[in-house]
C-alpha positions as CSV (number, residue, x, y, z in Angstrom):
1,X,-22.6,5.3,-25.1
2,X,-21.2,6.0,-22.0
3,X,-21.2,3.3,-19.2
4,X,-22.0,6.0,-16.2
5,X,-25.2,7.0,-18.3
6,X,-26.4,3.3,-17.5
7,X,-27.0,4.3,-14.0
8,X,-29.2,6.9,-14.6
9,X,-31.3,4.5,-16.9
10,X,-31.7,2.2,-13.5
11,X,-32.5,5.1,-11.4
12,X,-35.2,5.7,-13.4
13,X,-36.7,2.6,-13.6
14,X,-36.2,1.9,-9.7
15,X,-37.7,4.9,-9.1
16,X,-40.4,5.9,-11.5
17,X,-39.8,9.2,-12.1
18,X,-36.5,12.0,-13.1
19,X,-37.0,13.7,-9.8
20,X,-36.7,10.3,-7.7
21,X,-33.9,9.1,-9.8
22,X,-32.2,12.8,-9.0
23,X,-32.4,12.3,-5.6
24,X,-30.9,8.7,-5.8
25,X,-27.9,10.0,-7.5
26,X,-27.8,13.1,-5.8
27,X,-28.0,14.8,-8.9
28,X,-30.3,17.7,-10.9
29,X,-33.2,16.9,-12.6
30,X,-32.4,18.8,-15.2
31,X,-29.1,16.8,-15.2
32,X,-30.8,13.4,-15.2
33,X,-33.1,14.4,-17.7
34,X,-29.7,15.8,-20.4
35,X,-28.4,11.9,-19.7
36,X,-31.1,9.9,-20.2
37,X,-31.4,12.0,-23.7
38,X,-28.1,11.6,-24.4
39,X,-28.3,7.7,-23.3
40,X,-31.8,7.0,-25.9
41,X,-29.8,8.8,-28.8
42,X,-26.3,7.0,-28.6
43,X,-28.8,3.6,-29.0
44,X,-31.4,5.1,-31.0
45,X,-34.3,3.6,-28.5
46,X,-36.6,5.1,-26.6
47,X,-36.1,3.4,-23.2
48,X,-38.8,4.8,-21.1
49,X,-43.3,6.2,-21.9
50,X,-43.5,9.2,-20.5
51,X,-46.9,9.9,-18.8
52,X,-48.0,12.0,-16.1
53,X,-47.5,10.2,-13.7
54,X,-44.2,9.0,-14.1
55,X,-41.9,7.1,-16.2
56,X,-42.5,3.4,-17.5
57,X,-39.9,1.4,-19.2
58,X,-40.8,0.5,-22.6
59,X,-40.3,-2.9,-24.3
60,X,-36.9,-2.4,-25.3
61,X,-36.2,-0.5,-21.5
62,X,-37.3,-3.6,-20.1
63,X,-34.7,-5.9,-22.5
64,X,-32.2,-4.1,-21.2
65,X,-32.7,-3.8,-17.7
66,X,-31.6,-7.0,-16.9
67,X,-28.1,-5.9,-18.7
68,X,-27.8,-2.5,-17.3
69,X,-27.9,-4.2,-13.7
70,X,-25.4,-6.2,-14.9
71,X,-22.9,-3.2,-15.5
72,X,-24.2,-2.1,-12.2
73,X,-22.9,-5.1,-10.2
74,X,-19.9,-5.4,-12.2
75,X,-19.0,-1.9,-11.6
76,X,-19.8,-2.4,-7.7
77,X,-17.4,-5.8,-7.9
78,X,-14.6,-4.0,-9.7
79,X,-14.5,-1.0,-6.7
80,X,-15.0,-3.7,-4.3
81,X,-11.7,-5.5,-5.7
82,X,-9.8,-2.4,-6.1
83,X,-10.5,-1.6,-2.5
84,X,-9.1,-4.8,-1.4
85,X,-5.6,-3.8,-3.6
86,X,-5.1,-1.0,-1.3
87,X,-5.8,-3.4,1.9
88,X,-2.2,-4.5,3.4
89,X,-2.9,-8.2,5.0
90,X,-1.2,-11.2,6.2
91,X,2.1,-12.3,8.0
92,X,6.3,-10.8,7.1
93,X,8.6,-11.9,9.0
94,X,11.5,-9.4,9.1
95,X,15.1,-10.1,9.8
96,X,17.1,-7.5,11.9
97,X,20.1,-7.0,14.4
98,X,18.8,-6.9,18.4
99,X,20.6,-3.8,18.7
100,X,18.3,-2.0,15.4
101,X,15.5,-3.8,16.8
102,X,14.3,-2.9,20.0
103,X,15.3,1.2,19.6
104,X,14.5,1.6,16.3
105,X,12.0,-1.1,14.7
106,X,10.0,-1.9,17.4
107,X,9.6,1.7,18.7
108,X,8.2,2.5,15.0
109,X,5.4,-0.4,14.7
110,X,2.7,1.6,16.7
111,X,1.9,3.3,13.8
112,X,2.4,1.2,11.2
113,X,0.1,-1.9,12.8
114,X,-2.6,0.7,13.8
115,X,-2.6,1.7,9.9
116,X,-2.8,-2.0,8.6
117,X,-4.9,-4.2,11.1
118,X,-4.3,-7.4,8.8
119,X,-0.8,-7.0,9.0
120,X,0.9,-9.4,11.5
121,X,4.6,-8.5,11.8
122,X,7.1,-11.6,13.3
123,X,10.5,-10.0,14.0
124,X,13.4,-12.2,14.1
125,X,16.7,-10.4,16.1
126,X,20.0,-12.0,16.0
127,X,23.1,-12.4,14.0
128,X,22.6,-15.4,12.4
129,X,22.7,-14.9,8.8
130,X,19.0,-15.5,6.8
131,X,18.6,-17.3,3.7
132,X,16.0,-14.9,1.9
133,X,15.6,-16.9,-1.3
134,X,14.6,-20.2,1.3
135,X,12.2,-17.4,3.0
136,X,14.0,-17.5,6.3
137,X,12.5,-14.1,6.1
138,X,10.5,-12.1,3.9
139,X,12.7,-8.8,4.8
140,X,16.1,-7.8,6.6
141,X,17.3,-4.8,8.0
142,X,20.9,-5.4,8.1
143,X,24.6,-2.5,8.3
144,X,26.5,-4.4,6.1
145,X,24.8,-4.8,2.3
146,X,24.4,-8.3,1.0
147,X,27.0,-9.2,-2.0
148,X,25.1,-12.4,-2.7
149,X,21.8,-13.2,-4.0
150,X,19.2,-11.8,-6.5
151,X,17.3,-9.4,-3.9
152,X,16.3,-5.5,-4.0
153,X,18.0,-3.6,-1.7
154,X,16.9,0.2,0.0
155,X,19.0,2.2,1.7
156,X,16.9,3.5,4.6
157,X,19.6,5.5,6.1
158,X,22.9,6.5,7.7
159,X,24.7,5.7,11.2
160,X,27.6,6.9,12.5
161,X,30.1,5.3,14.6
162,X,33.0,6.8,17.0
163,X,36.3,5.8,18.0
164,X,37.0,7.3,21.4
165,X,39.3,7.1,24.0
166,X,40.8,8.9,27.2
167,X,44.1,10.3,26.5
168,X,45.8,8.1,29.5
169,X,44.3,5.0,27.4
170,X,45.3,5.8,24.5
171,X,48.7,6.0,25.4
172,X,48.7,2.7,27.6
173,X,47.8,1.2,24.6
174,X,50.2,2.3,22.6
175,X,53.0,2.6,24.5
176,X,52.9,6.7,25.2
177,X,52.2,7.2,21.7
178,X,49.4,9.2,20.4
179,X,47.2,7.3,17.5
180,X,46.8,8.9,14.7
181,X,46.5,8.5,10.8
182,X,47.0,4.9,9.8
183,X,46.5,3.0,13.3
184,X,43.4,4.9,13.8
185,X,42.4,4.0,10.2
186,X,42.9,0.4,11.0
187,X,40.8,1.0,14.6
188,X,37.9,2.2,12.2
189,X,38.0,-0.9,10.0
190,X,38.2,-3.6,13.1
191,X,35.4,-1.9,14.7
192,X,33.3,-1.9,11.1
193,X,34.2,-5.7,11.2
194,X,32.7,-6.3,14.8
195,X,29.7,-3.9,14.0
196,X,28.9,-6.3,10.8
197,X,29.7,-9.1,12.6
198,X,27.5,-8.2,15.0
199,X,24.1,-7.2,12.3
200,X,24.6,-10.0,10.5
C-alpha cells in the first residue's frame, strides 16, 4: 500500500461521502474514488458500504481507523519536527577584531537577525586571543588563520593593505634614500605583524 492513500481512507470516513472527502483534500472525485480502489485492493478489504446516501465504514474500515489516524498524526509530528530543523534558535557568541566589527559585522546583522528571530548574536571585539575548544566563543572572525587547534576554518574573503608615504617622508626616513625592493618588503611584513597583532 501506499501511506498517502491512508488519508483519503480518513477523508472518507470524516466526511461520509467521495465528494466531501474531495473537497477536504482538494482533490477530484474521480481521483479520490481511483485511491480508495487502489487502497481496498493492496489489503484485499473492502473498507467502506456503499449506499445512497453516502459511505459507511465497514467492520474492518472501523479496525483500522484507529491505525490510519495514527499515520495521520505521525505524519503531522514528523513535518512538525522537520520544520523545527530548518528553525535557527539560541545564543553564538562570535569572536572578532573591533576594527572588522563595527564596519563590517555589525553593519550585516540587520538581515540576518530579521531572518532568524531566535537567534541571539553576543559579539565579543578585541584582541585578546579566544580559547574555542573552552567555548570562549562559538565563532571568530580573525586576519591571521589559526595554526593551533582542531577547528574548521572558512575563508570569507580578501583585504588589502597599503604602504604609503609622501616622497619628503620617505626620504627623512631613510636618509634621502628612496625605499624600494627589500626594505619595502620588510615594511610589508612589520605592518602584517601589527595588523595580526592587532585581530588577534
Amino acid at each position: 500500500m501506499q501511506w498517502d492513500d491512508a488519508r483519503i481512507f480518513l477523508a472518507i470516513a470524516r466526511g461520509g461521502s467521495l465528494s466531501a472527502a474531495a473537497a477536504a483534500l482538494d482533490m477530484g472525485v474521480a481521483t479520490v474514488s481511483r485511491r480508495l480502489d487502489r487502497l481496498e485492493g493492496s489489503l484485499q478489504l473492502a473498507l467502506f458500504s456503499r449506499h445512497q446516501s453516502g459511505y459507511r465504514p465497514t467492520e474492518d474500515g472501523l479496525a483500522l481507523l484507529a491505525h490510519a489516524e495514527a499515520l495521520e498524526s505521525a505524519a503531522l509530528a514528523f513535518g512538525a519536527a522537520a520544520h523545527d530543523q530548518e528553525r535557527v534558535v539560541g545564543s553564538v557568541r562570535l569572536a572578532t577584531a573591533e576594527n572588522l566589527a563595527t564596519p563590517l559585522i555589525m553593519a550585516s546583522l540587520g538581515g540576518l537577525l530579521s531572518r532568524h528571530p531566535g537567534l541571539r548574536l553576543e559579539v565579543v571585539s578585541g584582541v585578546q586571543a579566544v580559547n574555542l575548544h573552552r567555548r570562549d566563543a562559538d565563532l571568530a572572525v580573525r586576519m591571521i588563520q589559526p595554526e593551533m587547534g582542531h577547528l574548521t576554518i572558512r575563508r570569507l574573503g580578501s583585504l588589502g593593505f597599503g604602504l604609503y608615504g609622501s616622497p619628503g617622508y620617505v626620504q627623512q626616513r631613510r636618509g634621502g634614500q628612496s625605499l624600494e625592493g627589500d626594505d619595502l618588503r620588510a615594511c610589508s611584513r612589520s605592518l602584517r605583524r601589527r595588523v595580526g597583532a592587532q585581530s588577534g
